[in-house]
C-alpha positions as CSV (number, residue, x, y, z in Angstrom):
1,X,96.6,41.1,-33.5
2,X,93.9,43.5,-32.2
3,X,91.1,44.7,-34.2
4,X,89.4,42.2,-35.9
5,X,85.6,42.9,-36.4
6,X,83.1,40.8,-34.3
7,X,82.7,38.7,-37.4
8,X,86.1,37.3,-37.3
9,X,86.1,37.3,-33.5
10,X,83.4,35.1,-33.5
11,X,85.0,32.7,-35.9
12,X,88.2,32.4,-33.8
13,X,86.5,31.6,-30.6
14,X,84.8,29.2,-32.5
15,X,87.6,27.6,-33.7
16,X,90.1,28.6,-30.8
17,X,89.5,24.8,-28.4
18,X,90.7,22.7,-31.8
19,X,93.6,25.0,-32.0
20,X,93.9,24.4,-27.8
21,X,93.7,20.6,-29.0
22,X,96.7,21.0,-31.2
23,X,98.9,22.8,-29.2
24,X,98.6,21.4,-26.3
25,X,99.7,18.4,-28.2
26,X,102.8,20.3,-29.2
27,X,101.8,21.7,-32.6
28,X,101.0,24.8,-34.3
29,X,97.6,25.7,-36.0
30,X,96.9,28.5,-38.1
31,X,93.8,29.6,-40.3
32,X,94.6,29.9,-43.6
33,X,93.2,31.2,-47.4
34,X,89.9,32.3,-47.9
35,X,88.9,33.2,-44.5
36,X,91.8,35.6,-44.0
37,X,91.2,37.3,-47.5
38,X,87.8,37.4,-47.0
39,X,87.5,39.3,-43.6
40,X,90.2,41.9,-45.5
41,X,87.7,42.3,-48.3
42,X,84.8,42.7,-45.4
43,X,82.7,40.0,-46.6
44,X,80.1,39.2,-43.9
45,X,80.2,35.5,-44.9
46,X,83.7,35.2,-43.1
47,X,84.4,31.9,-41.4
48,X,81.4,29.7,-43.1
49,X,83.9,26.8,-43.7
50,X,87.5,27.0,-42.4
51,X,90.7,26.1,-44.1
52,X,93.2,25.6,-41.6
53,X,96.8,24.0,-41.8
54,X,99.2,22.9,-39.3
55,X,102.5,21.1,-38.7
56,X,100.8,18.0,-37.4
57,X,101.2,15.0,-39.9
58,X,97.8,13.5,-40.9
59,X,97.7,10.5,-38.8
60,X,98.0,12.9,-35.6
61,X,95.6,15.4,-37.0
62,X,92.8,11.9,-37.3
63,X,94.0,11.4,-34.2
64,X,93.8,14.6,-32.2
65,X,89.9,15.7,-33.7
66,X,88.6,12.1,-33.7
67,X,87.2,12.9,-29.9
68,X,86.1,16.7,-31.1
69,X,84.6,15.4,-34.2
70,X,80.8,15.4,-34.9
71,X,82.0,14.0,-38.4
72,X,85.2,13.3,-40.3
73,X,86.1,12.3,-43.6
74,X,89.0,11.2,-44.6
75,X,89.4,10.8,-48.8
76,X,91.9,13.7,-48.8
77,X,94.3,12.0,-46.3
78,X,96.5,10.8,-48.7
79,X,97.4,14.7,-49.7
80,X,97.6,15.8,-46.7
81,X,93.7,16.7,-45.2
82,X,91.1,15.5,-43.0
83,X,88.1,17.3,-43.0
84,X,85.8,17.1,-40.1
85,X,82.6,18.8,-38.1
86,X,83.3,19.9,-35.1
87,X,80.4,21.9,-33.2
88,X,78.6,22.5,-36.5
89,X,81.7,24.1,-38.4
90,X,83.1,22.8,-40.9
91,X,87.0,22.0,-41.2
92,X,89.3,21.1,-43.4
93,X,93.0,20.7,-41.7
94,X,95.8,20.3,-43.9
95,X,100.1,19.5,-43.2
96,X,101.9,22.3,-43.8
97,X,102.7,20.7,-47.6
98,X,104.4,21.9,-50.8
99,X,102.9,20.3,-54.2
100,X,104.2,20.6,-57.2
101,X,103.1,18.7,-60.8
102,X,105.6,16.1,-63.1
103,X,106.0,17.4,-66.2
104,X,103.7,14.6,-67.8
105,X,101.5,13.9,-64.6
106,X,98.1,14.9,-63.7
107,X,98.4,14.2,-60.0
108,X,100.3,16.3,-57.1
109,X,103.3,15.6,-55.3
110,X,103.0,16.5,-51.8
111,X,105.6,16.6,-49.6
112,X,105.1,17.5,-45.8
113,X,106.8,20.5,-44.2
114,X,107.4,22.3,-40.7
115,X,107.3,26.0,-41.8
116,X,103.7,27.6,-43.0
117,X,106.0,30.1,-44.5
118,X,106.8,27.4,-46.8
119,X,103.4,26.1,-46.9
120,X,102.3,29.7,-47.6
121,X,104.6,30.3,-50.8
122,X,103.2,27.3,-52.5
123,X,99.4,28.7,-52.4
124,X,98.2,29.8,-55.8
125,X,97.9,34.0,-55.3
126,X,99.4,36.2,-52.5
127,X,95.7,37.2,-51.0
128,X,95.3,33.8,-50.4
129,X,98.5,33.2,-48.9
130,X,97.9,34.6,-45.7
131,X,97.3,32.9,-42.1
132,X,96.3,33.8,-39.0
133,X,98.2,32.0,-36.0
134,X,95.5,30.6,-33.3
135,X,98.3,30.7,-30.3
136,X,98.3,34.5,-30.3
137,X,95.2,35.3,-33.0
138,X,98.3,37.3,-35.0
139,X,98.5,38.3,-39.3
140,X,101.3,36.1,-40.5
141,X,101.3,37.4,-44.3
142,X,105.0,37.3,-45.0
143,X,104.0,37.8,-49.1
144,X,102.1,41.1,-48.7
145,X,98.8,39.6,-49.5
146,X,96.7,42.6,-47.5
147,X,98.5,45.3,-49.3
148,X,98.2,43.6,-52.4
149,X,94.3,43.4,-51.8
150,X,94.2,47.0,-50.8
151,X,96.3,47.4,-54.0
152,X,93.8,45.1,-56.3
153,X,96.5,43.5,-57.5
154,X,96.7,39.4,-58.3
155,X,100.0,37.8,-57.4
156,X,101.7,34.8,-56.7
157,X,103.9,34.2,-54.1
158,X,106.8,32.7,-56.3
159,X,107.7,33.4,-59.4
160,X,104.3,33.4,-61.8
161,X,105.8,30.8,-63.6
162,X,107.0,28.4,-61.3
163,X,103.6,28.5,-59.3
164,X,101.6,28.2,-62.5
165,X,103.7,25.6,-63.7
166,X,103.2,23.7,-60.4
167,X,99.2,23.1,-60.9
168,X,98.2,25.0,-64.2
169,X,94.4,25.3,-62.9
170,X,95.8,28.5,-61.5
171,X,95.4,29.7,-64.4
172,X,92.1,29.5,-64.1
173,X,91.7,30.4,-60.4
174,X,93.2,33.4,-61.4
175,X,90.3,34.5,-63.9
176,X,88.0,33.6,-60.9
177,X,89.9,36.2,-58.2
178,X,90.1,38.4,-60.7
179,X,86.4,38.6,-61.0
180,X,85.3,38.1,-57.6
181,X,87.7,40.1,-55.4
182,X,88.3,43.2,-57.9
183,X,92.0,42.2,-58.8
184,X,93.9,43.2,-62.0
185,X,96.7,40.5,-62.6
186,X,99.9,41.4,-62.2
187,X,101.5,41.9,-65.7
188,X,104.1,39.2,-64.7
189,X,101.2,36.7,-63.7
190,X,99.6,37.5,-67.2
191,X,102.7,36.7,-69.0
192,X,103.4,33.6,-67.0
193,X,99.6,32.0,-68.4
194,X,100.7,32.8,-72.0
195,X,103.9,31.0,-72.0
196,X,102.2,28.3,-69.7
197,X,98.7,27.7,-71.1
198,X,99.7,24.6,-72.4
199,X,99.9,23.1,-69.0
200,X,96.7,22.6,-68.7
201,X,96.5,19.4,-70.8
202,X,97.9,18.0,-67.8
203,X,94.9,18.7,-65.8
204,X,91.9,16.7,-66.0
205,X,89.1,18.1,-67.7
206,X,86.6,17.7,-64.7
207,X,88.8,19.9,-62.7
208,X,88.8,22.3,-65.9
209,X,85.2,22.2,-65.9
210,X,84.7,22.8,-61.8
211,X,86.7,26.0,-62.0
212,X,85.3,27.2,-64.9
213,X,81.9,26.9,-63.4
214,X,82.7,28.5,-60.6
215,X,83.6,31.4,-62.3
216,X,80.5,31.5,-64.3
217,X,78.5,31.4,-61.4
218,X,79.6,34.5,-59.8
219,X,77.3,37.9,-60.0
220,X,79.7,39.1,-63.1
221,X,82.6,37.2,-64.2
222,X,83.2,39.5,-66.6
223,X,86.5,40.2,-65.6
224,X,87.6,36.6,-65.4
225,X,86.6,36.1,-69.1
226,X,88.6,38.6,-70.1
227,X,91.9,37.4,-68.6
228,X,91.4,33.9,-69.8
229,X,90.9,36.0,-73.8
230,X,93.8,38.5,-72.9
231,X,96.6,35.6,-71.7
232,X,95.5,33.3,-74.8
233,X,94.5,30.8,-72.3
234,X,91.2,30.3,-73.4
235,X,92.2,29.1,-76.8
236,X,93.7,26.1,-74.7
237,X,90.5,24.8,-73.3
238,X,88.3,22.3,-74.6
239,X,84.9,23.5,-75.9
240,X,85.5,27.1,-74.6
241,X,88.4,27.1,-76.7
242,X,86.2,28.1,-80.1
243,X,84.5,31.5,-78.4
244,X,84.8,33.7,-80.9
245,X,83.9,37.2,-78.9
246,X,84.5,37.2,-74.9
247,X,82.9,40.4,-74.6
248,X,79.6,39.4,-75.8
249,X,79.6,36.2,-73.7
250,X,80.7,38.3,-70.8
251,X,77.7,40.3,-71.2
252,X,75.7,37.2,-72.0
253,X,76.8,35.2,-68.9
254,X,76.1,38.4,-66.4
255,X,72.5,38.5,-67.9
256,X,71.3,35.4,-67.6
257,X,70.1,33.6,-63.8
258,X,72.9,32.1,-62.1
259,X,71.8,28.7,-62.9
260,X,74.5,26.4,-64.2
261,X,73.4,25.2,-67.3
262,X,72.0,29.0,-68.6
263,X,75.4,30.4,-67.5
264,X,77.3,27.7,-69.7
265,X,74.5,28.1,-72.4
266,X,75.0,31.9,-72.4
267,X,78.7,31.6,-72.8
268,X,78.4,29.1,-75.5
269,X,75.6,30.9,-77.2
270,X,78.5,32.9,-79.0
271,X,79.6,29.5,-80.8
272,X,76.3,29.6,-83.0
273,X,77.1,29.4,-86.6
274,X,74.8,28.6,-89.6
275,X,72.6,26.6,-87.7
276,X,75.3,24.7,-85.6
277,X,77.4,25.0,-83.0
278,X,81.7,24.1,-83.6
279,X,82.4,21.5,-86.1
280,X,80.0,18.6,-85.6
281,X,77.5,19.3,-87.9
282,X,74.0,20.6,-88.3
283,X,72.0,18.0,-87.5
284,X,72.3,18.8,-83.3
285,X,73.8,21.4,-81.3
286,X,77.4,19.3,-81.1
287,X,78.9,21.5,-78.6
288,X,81.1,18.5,-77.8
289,X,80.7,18.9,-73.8
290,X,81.3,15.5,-73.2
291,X,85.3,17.1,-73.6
292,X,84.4,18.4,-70.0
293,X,82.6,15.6,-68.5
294,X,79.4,16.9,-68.5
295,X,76.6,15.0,-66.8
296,X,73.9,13.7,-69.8
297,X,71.6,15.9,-67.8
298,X,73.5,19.2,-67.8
299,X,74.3,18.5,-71.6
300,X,71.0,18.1,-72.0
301,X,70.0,21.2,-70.0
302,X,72.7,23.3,-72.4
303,X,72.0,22.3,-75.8
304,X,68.4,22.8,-75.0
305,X,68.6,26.4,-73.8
306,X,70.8,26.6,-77.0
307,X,68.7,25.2,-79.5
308,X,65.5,26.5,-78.6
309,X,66.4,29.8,-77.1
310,X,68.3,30.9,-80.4
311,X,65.1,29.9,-82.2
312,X,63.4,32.4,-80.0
313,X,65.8,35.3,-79.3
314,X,65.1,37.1,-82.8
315,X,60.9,35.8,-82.5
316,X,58.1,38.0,-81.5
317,X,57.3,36.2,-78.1
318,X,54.2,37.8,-77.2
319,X,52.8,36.3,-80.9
320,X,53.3,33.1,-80.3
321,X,50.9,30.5,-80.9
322,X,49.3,28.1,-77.8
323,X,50.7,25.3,-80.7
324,X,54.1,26.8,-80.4
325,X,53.9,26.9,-76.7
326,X,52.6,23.5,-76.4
327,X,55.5,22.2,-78.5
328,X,58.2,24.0,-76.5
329,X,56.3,22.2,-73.3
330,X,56.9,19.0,-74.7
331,X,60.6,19.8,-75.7
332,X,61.4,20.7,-72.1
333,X,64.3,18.4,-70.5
334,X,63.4,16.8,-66.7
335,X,63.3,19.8,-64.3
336,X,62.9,22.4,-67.2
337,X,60.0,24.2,-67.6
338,X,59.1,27.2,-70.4
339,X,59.6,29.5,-67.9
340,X,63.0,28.8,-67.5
341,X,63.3,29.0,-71.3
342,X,61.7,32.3,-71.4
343,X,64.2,33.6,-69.1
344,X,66.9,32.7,-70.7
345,X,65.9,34.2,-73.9
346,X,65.3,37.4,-71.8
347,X,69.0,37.4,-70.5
348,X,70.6,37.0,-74.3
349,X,68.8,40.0,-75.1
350,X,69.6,41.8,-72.0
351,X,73.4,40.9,-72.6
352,X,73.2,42.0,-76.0
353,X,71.2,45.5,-75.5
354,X,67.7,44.3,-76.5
355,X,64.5,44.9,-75.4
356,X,62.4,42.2,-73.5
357,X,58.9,43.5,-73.4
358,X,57.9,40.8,-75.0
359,X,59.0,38.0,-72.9
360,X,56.6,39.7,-69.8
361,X,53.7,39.3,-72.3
362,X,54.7,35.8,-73.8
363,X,55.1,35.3,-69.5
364,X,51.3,36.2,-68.9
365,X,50.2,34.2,-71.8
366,X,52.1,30.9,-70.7
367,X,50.2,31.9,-67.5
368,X,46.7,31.6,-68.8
369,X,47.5,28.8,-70.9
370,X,48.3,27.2,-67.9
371,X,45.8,28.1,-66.5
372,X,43.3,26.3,-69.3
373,X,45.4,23.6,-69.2
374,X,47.0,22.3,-66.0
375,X,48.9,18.9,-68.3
376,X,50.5,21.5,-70.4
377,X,54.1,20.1,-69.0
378,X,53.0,16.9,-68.8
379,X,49.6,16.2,-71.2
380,X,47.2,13.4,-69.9
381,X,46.4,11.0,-72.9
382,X,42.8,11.1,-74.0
383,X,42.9,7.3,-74.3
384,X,45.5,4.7,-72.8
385,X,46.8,2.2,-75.4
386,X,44.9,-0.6,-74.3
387,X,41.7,1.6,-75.2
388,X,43.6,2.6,-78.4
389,X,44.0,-0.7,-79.1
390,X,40.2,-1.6,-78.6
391,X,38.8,1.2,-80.8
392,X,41.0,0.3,-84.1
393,X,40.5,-3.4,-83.2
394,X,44.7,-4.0,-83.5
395,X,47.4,-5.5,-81.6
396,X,50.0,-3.7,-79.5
397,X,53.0,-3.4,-81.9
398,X,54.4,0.1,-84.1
399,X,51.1,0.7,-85.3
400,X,49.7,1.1,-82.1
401,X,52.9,3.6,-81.3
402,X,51.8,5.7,-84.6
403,X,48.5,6.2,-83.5
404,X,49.4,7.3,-80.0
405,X,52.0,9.7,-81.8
406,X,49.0,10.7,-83.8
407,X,47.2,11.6,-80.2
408,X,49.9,13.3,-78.6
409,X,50.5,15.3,-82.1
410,X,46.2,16.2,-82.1
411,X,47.0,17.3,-78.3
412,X,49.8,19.6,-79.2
413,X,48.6,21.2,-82.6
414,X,45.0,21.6,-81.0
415,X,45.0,21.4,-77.1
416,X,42.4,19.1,-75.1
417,X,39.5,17.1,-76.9
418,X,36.6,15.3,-75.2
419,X,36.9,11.9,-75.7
420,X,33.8,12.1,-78.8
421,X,35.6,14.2,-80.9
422,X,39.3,12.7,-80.0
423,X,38.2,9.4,-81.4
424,X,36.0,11.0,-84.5
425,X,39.5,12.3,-85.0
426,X,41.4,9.0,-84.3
427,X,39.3,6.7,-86.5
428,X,39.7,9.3,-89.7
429,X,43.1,9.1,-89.4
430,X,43.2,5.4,-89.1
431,X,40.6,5.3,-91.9
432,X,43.2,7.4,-93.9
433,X,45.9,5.8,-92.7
434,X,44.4,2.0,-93.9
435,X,43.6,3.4,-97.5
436,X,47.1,4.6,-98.0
């Protein structure tokens, strides 16, 4: 097929001596998915990685790049896919395959085919089920993916049922295409996630999680949110299943940076309720993300933007005091900073309408406090606990741990102190501390 922009041409050459690999070996290779779609939507990032399938059976596809390969990797195999480097591009080669989900399993069945017609009507949406075959550089898109994408309309190739019933994260893939190619869903395909939305206790909740992410990392998922509210299939989900307004985390989530944790913290700042978040009490923000596997940093990362940035959204930021800033300093999780917070705080209020003048002055105060004090983040103790030790004439033990508590507290409530008035301050407190 003629006409291709010099984009795509550039990606076939690349990738036109594997194909000359396979066929000279007697088998057929096409490239497949988001490559195609993407040079349709004329995305300049065409051809970065390359998702390619072929009628070659695994063990000849190991075989046949093994000489080509600058790297190759292998853990997909079992389904179907070796992935490899080959002249700095990535691959992934996949068997023409069809897949489909047990009723009670959480794993694929994959069974190997000749046809990528076949191979084609088991991918998840019609813009993604088109191929272009290496032997002749032709459009095989026997679905109607192009004119759906010119139609900005989401599809699948079978029925909606039978292909979200096959592997229910569709579902969610289908909030993510939605919002990041333009695409209404089909009213069929929004039907087919009501009546299947329970499927998707059969997937595993860090797959859940992945696709979720990735749909909250896009410029605006807006769109996406709004099909998993409109088909009910939000109310399936762990966690995200108890956002009360999509809208105003849709508005939240486009605001903020697109850093993982604020994007999840955005979307969950809608949960906030009396001083709590769900059903786990008041005592912490129990968001319950271990449900989705979270890492203890990312948790971490999220309940702090949560916690502190709702005790700053409605607060005059440009009044606050250095005490205030020292103590958010010493809250900050590993890798956090204030700034980080501030921002944050600036995207709620950007998502809800609010104004966020006072975040560039709170900015330029942080700034000069900073700039008075370079161990703002990371405070240097006046006096080590040996020295501590020495001065009050005690052993190491809890006492000792009070009265460093008692520096670090003096640090943040009144900022450095030379070492004469530190222990002036030190030894009342111990004094006080003795009488009581």
């Amino acid at each position: 097929m003629a006409g291709y922009t010099h984009e795509l041409e550039a990606v076939l050459k690349r990738a036109d001596p594997v194909a000359q690999r396979f066929e000279s070996a007697g088998f057929r290779f096409f490239l497949v998915g988001g490559v195609v779609r993407d040079y349709f939507l004329g995305r300049s990032s065409v051809g970065q990685d390359l998702d390619t399938t072929t009628d070659a059976r695994p063990d000849a596809i190991r075989t046949l790049v093994a000489e080509l390969a600058d790297e190759v990797w292998l853990q997909g195999e079992r389904f179907g896919t070796i992935g490899c480097v080959i002249g700095g591009q990535s691959y992934e080669i996949t068997t023409h395959r069809a897949e489909s989900y047990q009723p009670d399993s959480r794993r694929p069945t994959v069974v190997f085919g000749e046809d990528v017609v076949e191979d084609l009507a088991r991918r998840d949406f019609t813009v993604n089920a088109m191929a272009i075959d290496m032997a002749d550089h032709s459009l095989v898109d026997p679905f109607g993916g192009r004119a759906d994408l010119d139609a900005g309309v989401l599809r699948t190739p079978l029925e909606p049922e039978v292909s979200l019933s096959e592997d229910p994260l569709r579902m969610l893939r289908a909030a993510r295409f939605a919002a990041s190619c333009g695409l209404s869903a089909a009213p069929g395909l929004v039907a087919a996630m009501t009546a299947e939305a329970g499927r998707l206790e059969i997937v595993s909740a860090e797959r859940v999680r992945d696709e979720l992410q990735k749909l909250l990392m896009l410029d605006d998922p807006g769109a996406g949110l709004r099909l998993i509210d409109e088909s009910g299939v939000g109310r399936r989900l762990p966690v995200v299943g108890a956002v009360d307004s999509w809208e105003s985390a849709a508005g939240r989530v486009r605001a903020v940076r697109q850093d993982p944790a604020m994007r999840w913290a955005a979307m969950l700042s809608v949960l906030l309720v009396d001083g709590c978040y769900g059903d786990e009490g008041a005592g912490r923000p129990g968001l319950g993300l271990g449900a989705l596997r979270f890492s203890g940093a990312m948790a971490r990362a999220v309940e702090w933007f949560l916690g502190e940035g709702r005790s700053l959204s409605a607060a005059d930021l440009a009044s606050l005091s250095d005490r205030r800033f020292r103590e958010l300093a010493r809250g900050c999780p590993a890798g956090r900073g204030l700034e980080d917070l501030l921002a944050f705080v600036s995207g709620l209020r950007l998502g809800d309408g609010h104004s966020v003048d006072d975040v560039d002055e709170a900015l330029m105060r942080l700034a000069r406090l900073r700039g008075r004090e370079p161990d703002l983040d990371d405070p240097v103790p006046v006096f080590d606990g040996l020295e501590v030790a020495d001065m009050l004439g005690i052993e190491p033990g809890p006492v000792l741990g009070e009265a460093l508590n008692f520096l670090a507290d003096l640090r943040v409530a009144e900022g450095p102190l030379d070492t004469e008035l530190a222990a002036s301050r030190l030894q009342a407190w111990w004094s006080e501390n003795q009488s009581s």
